[in-house]
N, C-alpha and C positions, 0 to 999 in steps of 0.2 A: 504494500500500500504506500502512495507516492503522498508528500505533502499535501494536506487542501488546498484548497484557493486562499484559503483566510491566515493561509501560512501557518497552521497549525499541523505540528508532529503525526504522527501515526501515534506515538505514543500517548501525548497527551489526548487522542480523541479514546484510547483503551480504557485512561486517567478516569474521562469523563463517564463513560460506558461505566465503570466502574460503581464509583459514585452514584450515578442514577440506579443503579439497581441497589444500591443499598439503601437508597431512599425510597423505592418501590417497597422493597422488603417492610424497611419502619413502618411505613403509610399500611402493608399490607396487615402486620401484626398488629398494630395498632387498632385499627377497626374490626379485628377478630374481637380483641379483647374488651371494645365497646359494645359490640356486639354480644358477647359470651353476657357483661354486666346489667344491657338490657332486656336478656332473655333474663335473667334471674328476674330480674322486677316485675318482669311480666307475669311469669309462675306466678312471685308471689303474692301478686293481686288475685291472681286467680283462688289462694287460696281460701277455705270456708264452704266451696259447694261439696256437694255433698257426693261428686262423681271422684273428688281425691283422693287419693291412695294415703293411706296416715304416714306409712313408708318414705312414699315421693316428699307430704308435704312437709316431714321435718328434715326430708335432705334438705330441701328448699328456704328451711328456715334457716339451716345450721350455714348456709350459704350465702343468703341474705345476709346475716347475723356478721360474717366476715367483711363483709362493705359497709356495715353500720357503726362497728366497733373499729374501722380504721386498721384492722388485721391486713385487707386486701384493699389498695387504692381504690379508689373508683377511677376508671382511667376516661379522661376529658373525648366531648367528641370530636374527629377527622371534621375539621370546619370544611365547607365549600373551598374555599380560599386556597387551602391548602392545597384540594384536589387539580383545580383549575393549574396555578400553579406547576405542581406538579406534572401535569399534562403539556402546558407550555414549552418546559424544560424537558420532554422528552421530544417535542418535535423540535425542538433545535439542532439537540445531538444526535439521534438520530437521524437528521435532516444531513448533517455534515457529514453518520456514516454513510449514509448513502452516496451522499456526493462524491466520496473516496471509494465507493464502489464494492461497498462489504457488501455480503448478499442478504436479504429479508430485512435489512434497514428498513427498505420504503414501504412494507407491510407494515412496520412498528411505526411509522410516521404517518400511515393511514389509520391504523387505529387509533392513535393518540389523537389526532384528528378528530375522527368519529365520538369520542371521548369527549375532549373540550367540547363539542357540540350539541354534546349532550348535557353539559354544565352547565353551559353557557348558551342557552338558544336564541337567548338576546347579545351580540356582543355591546359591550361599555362603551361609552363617547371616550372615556379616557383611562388607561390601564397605567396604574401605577405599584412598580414593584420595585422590593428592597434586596439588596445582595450583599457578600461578602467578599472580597475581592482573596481573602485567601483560601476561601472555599473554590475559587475556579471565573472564567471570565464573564464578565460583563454580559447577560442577557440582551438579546437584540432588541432595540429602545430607536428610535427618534428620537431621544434627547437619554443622555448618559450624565451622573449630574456625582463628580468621586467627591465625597468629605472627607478625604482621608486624611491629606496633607494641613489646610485651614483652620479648618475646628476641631476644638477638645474633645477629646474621648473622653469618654463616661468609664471606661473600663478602668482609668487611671485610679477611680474613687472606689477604694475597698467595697464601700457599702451600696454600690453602684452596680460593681463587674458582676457578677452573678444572676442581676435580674435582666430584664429586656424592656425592648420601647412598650410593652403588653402591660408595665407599672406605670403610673402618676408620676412617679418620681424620677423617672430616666426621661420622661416625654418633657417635664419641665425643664431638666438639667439641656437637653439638648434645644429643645425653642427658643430658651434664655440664656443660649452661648452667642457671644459679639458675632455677628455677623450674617447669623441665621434666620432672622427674620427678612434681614435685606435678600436672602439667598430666595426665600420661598415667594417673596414679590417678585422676583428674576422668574423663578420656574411658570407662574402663573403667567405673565407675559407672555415668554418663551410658548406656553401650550397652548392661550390664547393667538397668538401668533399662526400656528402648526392648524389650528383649529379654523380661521379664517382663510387658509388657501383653499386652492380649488380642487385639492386634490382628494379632500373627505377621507373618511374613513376615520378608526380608530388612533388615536395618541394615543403612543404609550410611552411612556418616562420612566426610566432605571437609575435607582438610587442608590449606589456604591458607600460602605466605608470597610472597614476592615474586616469583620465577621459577621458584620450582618445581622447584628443584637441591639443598636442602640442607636446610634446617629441616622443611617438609613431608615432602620424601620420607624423611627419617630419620625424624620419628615414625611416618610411616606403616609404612615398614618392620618399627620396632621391634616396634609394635601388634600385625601381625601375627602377631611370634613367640610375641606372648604368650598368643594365642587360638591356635596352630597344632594344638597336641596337644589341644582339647577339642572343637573345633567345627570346618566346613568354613569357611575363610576366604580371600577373596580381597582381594590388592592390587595397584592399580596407579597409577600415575605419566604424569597425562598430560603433563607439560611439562619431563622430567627432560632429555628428548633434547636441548631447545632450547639454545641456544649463550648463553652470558654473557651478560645485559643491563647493557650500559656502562653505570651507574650512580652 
């Protein structure tokens, strides 16, 4: 396999390939396990008619019992966002294996296809997602927008690194960093801008910082609210899930 066009390795599209399946993987056990917790619930409502096995229904309770007393997480549900997402980022690199000419790429880039279109049967006037630049490159965007260099990380502040823009208190630290505000009137232009050509279609703006826990996902976040009441808008976050990069 020869370089892409986009000058990317053989190797790092393996890199890539890589990665997306381990985020398949997470996405797929993940919703087993919300799954598995919402079947419990359901049993045990059902319990009290009189067609219950006594057997079944103290399995059910003694199971229950493990989700209530905090023994067994209750595990959060696989948001929309996530899926969608997820689905974007598969027809990219897949998109590029294919272009390199691996074979059944472009069945996996029809599917993913098929997929997002089933999530999305409306697309958004403007798609905004957040990345981690050492998670891997830059999402394909019409506007590419790195904090890496300018603004303070959040990760600096002990009591900071560990949560995500998905706190109060990382959204503010990041909003109420010098220059941030100026930046989000830039971006708004900018999409305003993208949005008045002739050329229609969806905006989509990708929001880079480091790993894709704090500075990104809070603008992006923010961004969103501000287009929420005018226009159909979507955001998401592909690398918020990922765990601290020791830095």
């Amino acid at each position: 396999m020869t370089d892409t066009t986009d000058g990317r390795r053989p190797l790092d599209l393996y890199r890539e390939l890589a990665d997306l399946q381990r985020e398949s993987d997470r996405l797929r056990l993940a919703t087993a396990a919300r799954q598995a917790f919402e079947d419990v619930v359901a049993r045990h409502g059902e319990l009290g008619k009189e067609s219950t096995d006594p057997q079944e229904a103290a399995a059910v309770r003694e199971e229950a019992a493990e989700y209530l007393t905090g023994r067994r997480p209750v595990p959060p549900p696989i948001s929309p966002a996530e899926l969608i997402a997820h689905a974007r980022r598969r027809i990219e690199v897949l998109g590029r294996v294919a272009a390199a000419g691996i074979e059944g790429a472009a069945e996996g880039v029809a599917e993913a296809e098929a997929e997002l279109a089933e999530l999305c049967p409306e697309p958004a006037e403007i798609e905004f997602v957040s990345f981690g630049y050492l998670h891997g490159p830059a999402p394909e965007a019409d506007l590419v927008i790195d904090m890496r260099r300018h603004f303070r990380d959040p990760h600096v502040s002990p009591e900071l690194r560990n949560l995500t823009a998905a706190d109060e208190r990382v959204m503010n630290a990041v909003l109420n960093t010098d220059g941030v505000p100026a930046l989000v009137l830039a971006v708004r232009d900018a999409v305003d801008a993208f949005r008045a050509g002739p050329g229609g279609g969806t905006v989509r703006v990708a929001v880079g910082c480091a790993g894709g826990r704090h500075r990104s996902a809070a603008l992006v976040n923010h961004l969103a609210t501000l287009y929420a009441d005018e226009i159909t808008v979507s955001a998401h976050h592909r690398d918020i899930h990922r765990p601290v990069v020791d830095r």
